[in-house]
C-alpha positions as CSV (number, residue, x, y, z in Angstrom):
1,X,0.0,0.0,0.0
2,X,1.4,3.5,-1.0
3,X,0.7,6.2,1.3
4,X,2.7,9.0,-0.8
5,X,4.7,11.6,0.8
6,X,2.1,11.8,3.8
7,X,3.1,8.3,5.2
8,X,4.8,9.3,8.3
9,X,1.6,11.7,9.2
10,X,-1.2,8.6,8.6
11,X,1.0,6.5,10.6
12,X,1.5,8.4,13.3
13,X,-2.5,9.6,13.4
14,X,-3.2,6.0,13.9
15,X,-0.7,5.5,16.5
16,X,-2.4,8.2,18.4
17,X,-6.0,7.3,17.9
18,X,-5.3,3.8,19.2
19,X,-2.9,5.2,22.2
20,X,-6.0,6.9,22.9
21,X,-8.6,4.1,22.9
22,X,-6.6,1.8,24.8
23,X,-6.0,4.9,27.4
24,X,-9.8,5.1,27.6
25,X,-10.5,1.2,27.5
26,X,-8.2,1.3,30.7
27,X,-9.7,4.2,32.2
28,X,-13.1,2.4,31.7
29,X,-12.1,-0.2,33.5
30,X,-10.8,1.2,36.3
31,X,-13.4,3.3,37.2
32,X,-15.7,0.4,36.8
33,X,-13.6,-1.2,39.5
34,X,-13.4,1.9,41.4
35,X,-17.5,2.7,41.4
36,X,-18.0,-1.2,42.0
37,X,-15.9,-0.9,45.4
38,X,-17.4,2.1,46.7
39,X,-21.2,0.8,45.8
40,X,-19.4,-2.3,48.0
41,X,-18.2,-0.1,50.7
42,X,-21.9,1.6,50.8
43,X,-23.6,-1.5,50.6
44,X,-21.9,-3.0,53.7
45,X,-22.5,0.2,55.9
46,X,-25.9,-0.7,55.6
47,X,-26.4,2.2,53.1
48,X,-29.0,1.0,50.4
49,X,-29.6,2.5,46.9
50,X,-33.7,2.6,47.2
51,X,-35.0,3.2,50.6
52,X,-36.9,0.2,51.9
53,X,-40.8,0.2,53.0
């Protein structure tokens, strides 16, 4: 595939737009983690997310 005289530019955009995505995936993930403990941590102080009747 011939990318012309622009090769080093394309390359280097998709470098950077999947640096980016596997930054977010990560950051997804730990936050998921992250929000799952603390629901965790409420749950077990006896805080509830609907209040009961």
């Amino acid at each position: 595939m011939e990318l012309g005289p622009h090769a080093a530019f394309i390359w280097a955009s998709y470098a950077a737009v999947a640096i980016v995505l596997l930054a977010l995936a990560a950051w997804l993930l730990w936050d998921g983690r992250r929000q799952r403990q603390l629901l965790e941590d409420l749950e077990a102080r006896g805080v509830r997310r609907r209040p009961q009747r």
